[in-house]
C-alpha positions in Angstrom: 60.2 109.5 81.1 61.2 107.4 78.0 60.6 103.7 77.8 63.1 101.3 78.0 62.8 98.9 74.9 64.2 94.8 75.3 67.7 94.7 73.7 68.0 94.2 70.2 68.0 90.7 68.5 68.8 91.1 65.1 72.6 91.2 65.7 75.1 92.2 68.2 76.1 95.2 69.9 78.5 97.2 68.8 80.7 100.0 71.4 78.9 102.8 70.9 75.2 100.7 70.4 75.8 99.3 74.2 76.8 102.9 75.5 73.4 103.9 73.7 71.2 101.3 75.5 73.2 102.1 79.1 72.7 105.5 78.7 68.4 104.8 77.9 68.7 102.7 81.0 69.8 105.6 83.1 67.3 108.0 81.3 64.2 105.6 81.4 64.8 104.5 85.3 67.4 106.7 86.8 65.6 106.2 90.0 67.2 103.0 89.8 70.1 102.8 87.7 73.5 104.6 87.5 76.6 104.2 84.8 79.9 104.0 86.0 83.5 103.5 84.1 85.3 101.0 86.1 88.3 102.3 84.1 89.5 102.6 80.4 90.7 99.7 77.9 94.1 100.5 76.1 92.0 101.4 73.3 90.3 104.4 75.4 87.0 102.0 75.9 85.3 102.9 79.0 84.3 99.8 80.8 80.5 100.1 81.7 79.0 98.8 84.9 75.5 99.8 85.4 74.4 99.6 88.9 70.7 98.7 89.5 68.7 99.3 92.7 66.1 101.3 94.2 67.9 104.0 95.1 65.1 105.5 97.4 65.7 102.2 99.9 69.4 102.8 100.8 72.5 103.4 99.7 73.7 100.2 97.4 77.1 99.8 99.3 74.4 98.7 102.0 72.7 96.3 100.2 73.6 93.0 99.3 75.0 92.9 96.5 74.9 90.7 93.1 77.8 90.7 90.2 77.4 90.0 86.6 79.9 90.1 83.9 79.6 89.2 80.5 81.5 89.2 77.2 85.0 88.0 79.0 86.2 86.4 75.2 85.8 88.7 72.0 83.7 86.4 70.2 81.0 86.0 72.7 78.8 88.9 72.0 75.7 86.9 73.1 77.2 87.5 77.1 76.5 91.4 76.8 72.9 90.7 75.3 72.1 88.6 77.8 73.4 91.1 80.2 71.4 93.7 78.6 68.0 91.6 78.8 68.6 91.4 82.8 68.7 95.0 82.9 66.0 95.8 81.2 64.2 92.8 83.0 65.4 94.6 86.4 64.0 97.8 85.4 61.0 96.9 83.8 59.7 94.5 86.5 59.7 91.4 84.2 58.3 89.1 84.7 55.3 90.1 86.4 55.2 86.7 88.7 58.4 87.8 90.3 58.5 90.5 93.5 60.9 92.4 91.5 60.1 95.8 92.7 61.1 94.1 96.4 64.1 92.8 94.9 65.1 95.8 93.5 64.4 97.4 96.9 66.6 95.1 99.1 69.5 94.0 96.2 72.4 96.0 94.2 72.9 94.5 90.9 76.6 95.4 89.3 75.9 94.2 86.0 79.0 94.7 83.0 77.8 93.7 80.4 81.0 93.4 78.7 83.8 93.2 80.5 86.2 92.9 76.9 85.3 96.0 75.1 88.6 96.0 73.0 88.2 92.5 72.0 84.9 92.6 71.0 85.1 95.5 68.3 87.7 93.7 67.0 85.6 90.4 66.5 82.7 92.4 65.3 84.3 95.0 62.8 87.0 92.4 61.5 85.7 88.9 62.3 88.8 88.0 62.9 90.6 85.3 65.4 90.9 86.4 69.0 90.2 85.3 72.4 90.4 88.3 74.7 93.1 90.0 73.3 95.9 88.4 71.3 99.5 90.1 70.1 100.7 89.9 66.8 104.9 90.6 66.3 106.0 91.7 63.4 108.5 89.6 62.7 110.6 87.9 59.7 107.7 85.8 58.0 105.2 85.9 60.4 101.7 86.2 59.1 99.7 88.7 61.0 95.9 89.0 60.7 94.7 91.6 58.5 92.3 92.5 55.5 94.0 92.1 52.6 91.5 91.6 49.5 89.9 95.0 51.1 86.2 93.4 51.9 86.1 94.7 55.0 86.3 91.2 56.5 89.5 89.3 58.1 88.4 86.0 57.1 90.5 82.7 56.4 93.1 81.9 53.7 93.3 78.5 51.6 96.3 77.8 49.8 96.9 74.7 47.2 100.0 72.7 48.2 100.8 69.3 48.2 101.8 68.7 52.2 98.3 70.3 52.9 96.8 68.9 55.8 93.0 70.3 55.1 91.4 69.4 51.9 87.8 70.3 50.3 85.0 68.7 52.1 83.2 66.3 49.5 79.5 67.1 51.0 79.9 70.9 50.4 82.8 72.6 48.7 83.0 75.3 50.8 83.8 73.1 54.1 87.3 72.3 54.7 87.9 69.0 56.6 91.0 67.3 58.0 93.2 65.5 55.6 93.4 61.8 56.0 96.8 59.7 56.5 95.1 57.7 53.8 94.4 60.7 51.7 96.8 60.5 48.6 94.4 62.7 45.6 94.3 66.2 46.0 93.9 69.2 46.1 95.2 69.5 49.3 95.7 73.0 51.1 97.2 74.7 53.8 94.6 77.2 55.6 95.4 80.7 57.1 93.9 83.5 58.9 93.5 86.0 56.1 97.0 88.4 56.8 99.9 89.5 55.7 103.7 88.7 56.1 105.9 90.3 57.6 109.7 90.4 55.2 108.7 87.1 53.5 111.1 85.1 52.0 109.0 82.0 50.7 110.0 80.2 53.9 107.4 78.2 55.3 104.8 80.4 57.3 104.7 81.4 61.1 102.1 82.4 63.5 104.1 83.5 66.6 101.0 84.8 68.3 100.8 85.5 71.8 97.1 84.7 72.8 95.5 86.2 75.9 92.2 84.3 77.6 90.9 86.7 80.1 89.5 84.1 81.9 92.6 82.1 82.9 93.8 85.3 84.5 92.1 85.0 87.7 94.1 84.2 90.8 92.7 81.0 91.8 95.3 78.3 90.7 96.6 80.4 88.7 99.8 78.8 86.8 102.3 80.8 84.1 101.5 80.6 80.3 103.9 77.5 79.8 101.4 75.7 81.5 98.2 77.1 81.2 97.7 79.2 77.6 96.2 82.6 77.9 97.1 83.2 81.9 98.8 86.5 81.3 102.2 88.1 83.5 100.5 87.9 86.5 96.6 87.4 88.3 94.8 90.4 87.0 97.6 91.7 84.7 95.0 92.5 82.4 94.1 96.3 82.5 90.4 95.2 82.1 90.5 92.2 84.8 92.2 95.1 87.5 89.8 96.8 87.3 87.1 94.8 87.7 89.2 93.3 90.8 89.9 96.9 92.3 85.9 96.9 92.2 85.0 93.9 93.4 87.3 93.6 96.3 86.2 97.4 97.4 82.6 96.0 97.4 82.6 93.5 100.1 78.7 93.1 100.0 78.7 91.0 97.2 77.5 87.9 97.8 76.5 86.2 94.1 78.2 86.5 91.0 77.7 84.9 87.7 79.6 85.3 84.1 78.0 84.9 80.5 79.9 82.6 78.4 79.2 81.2 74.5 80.9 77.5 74.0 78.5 74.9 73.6 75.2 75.4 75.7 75.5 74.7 79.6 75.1 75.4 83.4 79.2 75.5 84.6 79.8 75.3 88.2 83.4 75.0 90.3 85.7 73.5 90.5 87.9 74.6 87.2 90.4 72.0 88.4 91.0 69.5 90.9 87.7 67.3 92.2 84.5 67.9 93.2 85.0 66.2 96.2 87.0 69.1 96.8 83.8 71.8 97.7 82.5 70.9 101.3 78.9 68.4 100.4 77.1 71.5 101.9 77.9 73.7 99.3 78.1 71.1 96.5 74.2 70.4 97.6 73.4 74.6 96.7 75.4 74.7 93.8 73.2 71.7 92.2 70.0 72.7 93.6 70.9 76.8 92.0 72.6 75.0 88.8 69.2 72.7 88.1 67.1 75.6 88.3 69.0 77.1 86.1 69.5 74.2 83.8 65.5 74.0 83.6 64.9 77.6 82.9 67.6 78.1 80.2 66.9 74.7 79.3 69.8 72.7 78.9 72.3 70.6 81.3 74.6 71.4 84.2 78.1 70.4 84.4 81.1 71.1 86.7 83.3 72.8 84.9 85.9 70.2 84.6 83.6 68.0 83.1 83.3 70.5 80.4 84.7 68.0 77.7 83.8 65.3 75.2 83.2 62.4 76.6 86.4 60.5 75.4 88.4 63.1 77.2 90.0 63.1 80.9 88.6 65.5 83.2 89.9 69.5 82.6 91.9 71.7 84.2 92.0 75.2 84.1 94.0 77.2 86.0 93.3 80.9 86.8 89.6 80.2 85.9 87.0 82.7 87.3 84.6 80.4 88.9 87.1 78.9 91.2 88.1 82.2 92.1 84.5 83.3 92.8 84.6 80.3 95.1 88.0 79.7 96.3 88.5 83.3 97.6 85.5 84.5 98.1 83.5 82.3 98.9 80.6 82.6 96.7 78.5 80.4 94.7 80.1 81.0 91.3 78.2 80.3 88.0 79.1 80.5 84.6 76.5 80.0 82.1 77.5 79.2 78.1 74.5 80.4 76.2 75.6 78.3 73.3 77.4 78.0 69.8 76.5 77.9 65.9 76.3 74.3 66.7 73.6 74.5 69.3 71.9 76.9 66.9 71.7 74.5 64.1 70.4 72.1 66.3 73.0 70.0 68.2 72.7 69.5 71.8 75.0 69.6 74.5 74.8 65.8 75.0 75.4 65.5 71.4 78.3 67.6 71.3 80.4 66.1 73.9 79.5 62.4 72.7 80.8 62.8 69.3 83.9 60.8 68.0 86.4 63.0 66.4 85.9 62.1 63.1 82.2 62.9 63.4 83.3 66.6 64.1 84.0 67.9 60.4 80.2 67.2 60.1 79.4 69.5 62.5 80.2 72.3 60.0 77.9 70.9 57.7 75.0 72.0 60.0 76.7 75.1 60.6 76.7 75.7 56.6 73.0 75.0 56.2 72.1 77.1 59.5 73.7 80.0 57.7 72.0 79.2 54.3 68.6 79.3 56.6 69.3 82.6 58.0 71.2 84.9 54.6 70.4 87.8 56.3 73.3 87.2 59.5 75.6 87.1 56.6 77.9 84.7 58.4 79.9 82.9 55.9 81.5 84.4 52.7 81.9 82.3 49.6 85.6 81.3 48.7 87.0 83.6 46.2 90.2 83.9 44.2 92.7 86.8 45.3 96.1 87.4 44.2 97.8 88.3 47.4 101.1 90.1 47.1 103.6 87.8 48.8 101.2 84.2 48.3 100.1 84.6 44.5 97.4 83.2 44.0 94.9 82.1 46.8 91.0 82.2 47.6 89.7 83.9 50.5 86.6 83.0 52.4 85.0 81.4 55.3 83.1 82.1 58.5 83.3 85.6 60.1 84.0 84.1 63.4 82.2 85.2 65.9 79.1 83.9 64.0 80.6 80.2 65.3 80.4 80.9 68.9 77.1 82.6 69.2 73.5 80.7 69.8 70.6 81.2 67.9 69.3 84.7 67.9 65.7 83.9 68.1 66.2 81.0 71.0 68.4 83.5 72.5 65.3 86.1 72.2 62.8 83.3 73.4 63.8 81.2 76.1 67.7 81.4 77.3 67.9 85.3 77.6 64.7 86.0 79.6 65.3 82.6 81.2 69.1 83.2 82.4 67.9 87.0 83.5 64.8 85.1 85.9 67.9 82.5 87.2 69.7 85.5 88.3 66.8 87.1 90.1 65.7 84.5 91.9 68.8 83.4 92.7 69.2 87.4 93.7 66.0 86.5 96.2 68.5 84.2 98.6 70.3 87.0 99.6 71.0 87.2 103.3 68.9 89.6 105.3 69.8 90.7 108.7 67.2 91.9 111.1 66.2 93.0 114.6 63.5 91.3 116.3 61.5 91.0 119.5 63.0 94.7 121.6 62.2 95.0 124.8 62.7 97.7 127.4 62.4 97.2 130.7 62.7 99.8 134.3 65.1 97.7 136.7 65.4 100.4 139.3 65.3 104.2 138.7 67.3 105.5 135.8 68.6 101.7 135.2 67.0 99.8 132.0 67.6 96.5 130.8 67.5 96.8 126.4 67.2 93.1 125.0 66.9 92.6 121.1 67.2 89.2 119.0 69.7 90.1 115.8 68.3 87.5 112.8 69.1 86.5 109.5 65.6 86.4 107.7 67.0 85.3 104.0 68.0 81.7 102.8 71.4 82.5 102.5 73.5 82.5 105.6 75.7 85.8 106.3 78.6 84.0 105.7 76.7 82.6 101.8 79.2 79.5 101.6 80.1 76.7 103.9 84.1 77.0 102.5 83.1 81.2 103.4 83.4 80.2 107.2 87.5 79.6 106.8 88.2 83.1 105.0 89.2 85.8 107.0 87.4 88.5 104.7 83.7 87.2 105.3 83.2 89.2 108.2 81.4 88.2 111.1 77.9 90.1 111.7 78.1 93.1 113.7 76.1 94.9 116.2 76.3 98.4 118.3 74.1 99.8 120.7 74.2 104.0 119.6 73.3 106.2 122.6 72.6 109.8 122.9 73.9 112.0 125.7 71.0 111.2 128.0 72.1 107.0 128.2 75.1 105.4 128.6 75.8 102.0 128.7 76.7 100.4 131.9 77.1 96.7 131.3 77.3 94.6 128.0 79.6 95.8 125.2 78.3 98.9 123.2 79.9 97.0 119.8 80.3 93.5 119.6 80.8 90.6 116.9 78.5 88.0 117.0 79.5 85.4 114.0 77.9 84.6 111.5 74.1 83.8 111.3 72.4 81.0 109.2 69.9 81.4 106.6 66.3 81.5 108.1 66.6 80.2 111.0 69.7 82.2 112.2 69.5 84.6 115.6 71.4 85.9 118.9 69.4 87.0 121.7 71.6 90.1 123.0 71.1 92.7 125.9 72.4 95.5 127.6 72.0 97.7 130.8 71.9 101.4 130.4 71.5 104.2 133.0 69.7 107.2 131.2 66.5 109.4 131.6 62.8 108.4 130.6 62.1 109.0 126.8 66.0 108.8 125.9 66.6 108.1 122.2 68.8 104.1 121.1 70.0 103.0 117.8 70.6 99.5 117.8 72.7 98.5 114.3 72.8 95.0 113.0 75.8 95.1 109.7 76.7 92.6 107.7 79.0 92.9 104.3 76.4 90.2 103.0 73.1 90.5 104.6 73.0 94.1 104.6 72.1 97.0 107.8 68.9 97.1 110.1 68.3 99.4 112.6 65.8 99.6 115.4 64.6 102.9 117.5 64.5 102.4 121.4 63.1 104.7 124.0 63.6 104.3 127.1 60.8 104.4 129.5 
């Protein structure tokens, strides 16, 4: 049986590089991994999930279950890494201080590591602009994105012109910064995407793009474009995000989910929008305890995502936002976790980044410039260069191949938040609600009558319904338990199948019984089910 090596860190994945790791996954463990298409991109991508389990133990619909997505936004390459290093964390027992064969025995891990497939060619073969997917009309001088000095690279375009609002960074020439009100000696320039244009006729340029964001196309709050960019038609309009919706919502023992992100580095919990005093103090309580374990093991801070700002700004809203959906309608405790940016590479830290002043923040590219001189062989930024484009004349050609500015350091990446994010999600993982059957007893009342009693527990930390807000929504599903019988017992009193609510983490349990008529050495199931804590079943004989 092959090995299964640690994901690459020399770069990012391309397509057909992830399908190659997925399918060594499946060949080095397929005791406890399958690959499943949730469904095909417009660009006839499959979108991989690779479930992870012991497959010996149970069937994974059985098991409670734990979502992670990566890779939402293009650029973000780092999310299916980090993806990738949990799999091969999960499958190789890593680390050795963690029960992970147990885990792996009593939890289904749906893990996608990149839940943008379309998007993310595009930012890796082109380095081009894009969020998750963007649309480009063709229309009467509208520049559209595309490689025209034939370098293989969509890069950006600076062109000399006296109403220029960028001019050339006096610290390094190839930074562009913000021109000044005050700013009267030149050059000054106007800067592009690198593109084309569509029947120019040396009008001034437009960029009519329509920009999807995958992540403000979740149903929670979600609000139409004119008021929150990126939202799409409709919740889950995205071919991509319906699928991963039909999944989810056919797998009703999930109980965890968490996505990988890449802005600056941080621990993102609910709410998107609104207040914190709007998630019941209970659940507030887990989501910091779960966000500063995380927070120490990736090793930077926590934030709620509408703190998720510079400091000088008002709180954020975003509508359509995946944690809030995670939490609002599910009721799980949702976390996103941005693995960091060029910035965080070069050194900045999250406090830094959100303190800064706006007219500290041309700097920043400064330490993004020498980051990239330290490390030539990323080849992240390309020299400014002259090029005679056919409708522009004469303009250079250059800059950063952008997803280089939204990824983290490769080697810390490697080192600490990787392996440290993929240990978060296990132990978080190890909450999972477990129901159980304790304490049976049988007893002879009077000839062919016996009195069953069994206590019905929840042995994990997590109660069965995971959320305090999870007690209000009608799809957590109460715990269930049935008495099976053979043809030798009946049931004479007590109901054969009953709800019995939820049951709290630990400490959780019903006492039940029931009276049955039925011969000496007569065979009983008795079921516990719960979509979040899983099945347990106990043998009876009677006699």
């Amino acid at each position: 049986m092959p090995l299964l090596p640690p994901p690459r860190y020399d770069g990012w994945y391309s397509f057909d590089q992830l399908t190659d790791y997925l399918n060594g996954a499946v060949a080095a463990r397929p005791d406890c991994c399958k690959l499943h298409s949730l469904g095909r991109t417009p660009e006839s991508r499959d979108l991989w999930m690779l479930e992870v389990t012991d497959f010996a133990t149970g069937a994974p619909e059985h098991k409670p279950g734990f979502l992670v997505h990566g890779n939402i936004h293009a650029k973000e390459v780092a999310g299916c890494t980090a993806a990738l290093q949990l799999i091969h964390d999960l499958l190789t027992g890593t680390p050795d201080d963690l029960d992970v064969k147990r885990l792996l025995n009593e939890v289904v891990f749906y893990v996608i590591p990149r839940l943008n497939p379309d998007g993310a060619e595009f930012a890796l073969t082109t380095g081009g602009e894009i969020r998750s997917r963007i649309d480009e009309p063709h229309e009467p001088n509208a520049l559209y994105q595309q490689d025209v000095d034939g370098d293989g690279w969509i890069l950006s375009m600076r062109i000399e012109r006296p109403d220029g609002d960028m001019k050339i960074s006096k610290d390094d020439p190839r930074s562009m910064v913000p021109r000044k009100p005050e700013d009267a000696d030149g050059p000054f320039f106007k800067v592009y995407p690198e593109g084309a244009i569509d029947d120019y006729d040396g009008g001034e340029i437009r960029r009519p793009v329509r920009s999807h964001d995958f992540n403000r196309n979740w149903p929670a709050n979600w609000a139409q474009e004119h008021e929150q960019g990126g939202a799409g038609d409709f919740p889950f309009s995205e071919p991509e995000m319906r699928a991963l919706a039909d999944f989810v919502y056919a797998h009703p023992n999930i109980f965890g989910i968490l996505g990988f992100h890449c802005g600056t580095n941080g621990i993102l919990t609910p709410p998107s929008t609104g207040s914190e005093e709007d998630i019941p103090a209970a659940d507030r309580k887990v989501f910091k305890d779960l966000g500063a374990r995380a927070a120490e093991l990736c090793g930077f801070g926590m934030r709620a995502t509408i703190d998720y700002r510079h400091d000088s700004q008002p709180p954020i809203s975003l509508r359509g936002h995946s944690a809030d959906w995670g939490y609002q309608h599910l009721g799980l405790f949702h976390f996103e976790i941005e693995l960091g940016n060029i910035y965080n590479a070069a050194g900045m830290t999250q406090e830094e980044f959100f303190a800064a002043e706006p007219d500290e923040r041309p700097l920043w590219e400064l330490d993004a410039l020498r980051y990239h001189d330290e490390h030539p062989e990323h080849e992240m930024f390309v020299d400014w260069h002259e090029f005679e484009h056919p409708q522009l004349g004469r303009v250079e050609i250059g800059g950063w191949k952008r997803f280089w500015l939204i990824s983290p350091s490769l080697d810390e990446l490697r080192e600490r938040i990787a392996p440290g994010s993929a240990r978060f999600i296990m132990e978080y993982a190890e909450r999972h609600a477990a129901v159980c059957i304790r304490h049976v007893t049988v007893d002879r009342l009077d000839g062919s009558i016996y009195r069953v009693r069994a206590t019905v527990a929840n042995s994990g930390a997590f109660p069965t319904n995971v959320s305090q807000h999870g007690l209000s929504l009608k799809a957590m599903k109460p715990v269930t338990v049935e008495l099976i019988t053979s043809g030798e017992a009946e049931v004479v009193s007590r109901r054969r199948y009953q709800e019995i609510g939820h049951l709290a983490g630990l400490t959780g349990s019903r006492e039940l019984e029931w009276f049955i008529r039925g011969e000496e050495g007569a065979r009983l199931t008795i079921r516990a089910s719960s979509d979040k804590g899983g099945i347990a079943e106990e043998q009876v004989l009677l006699g």
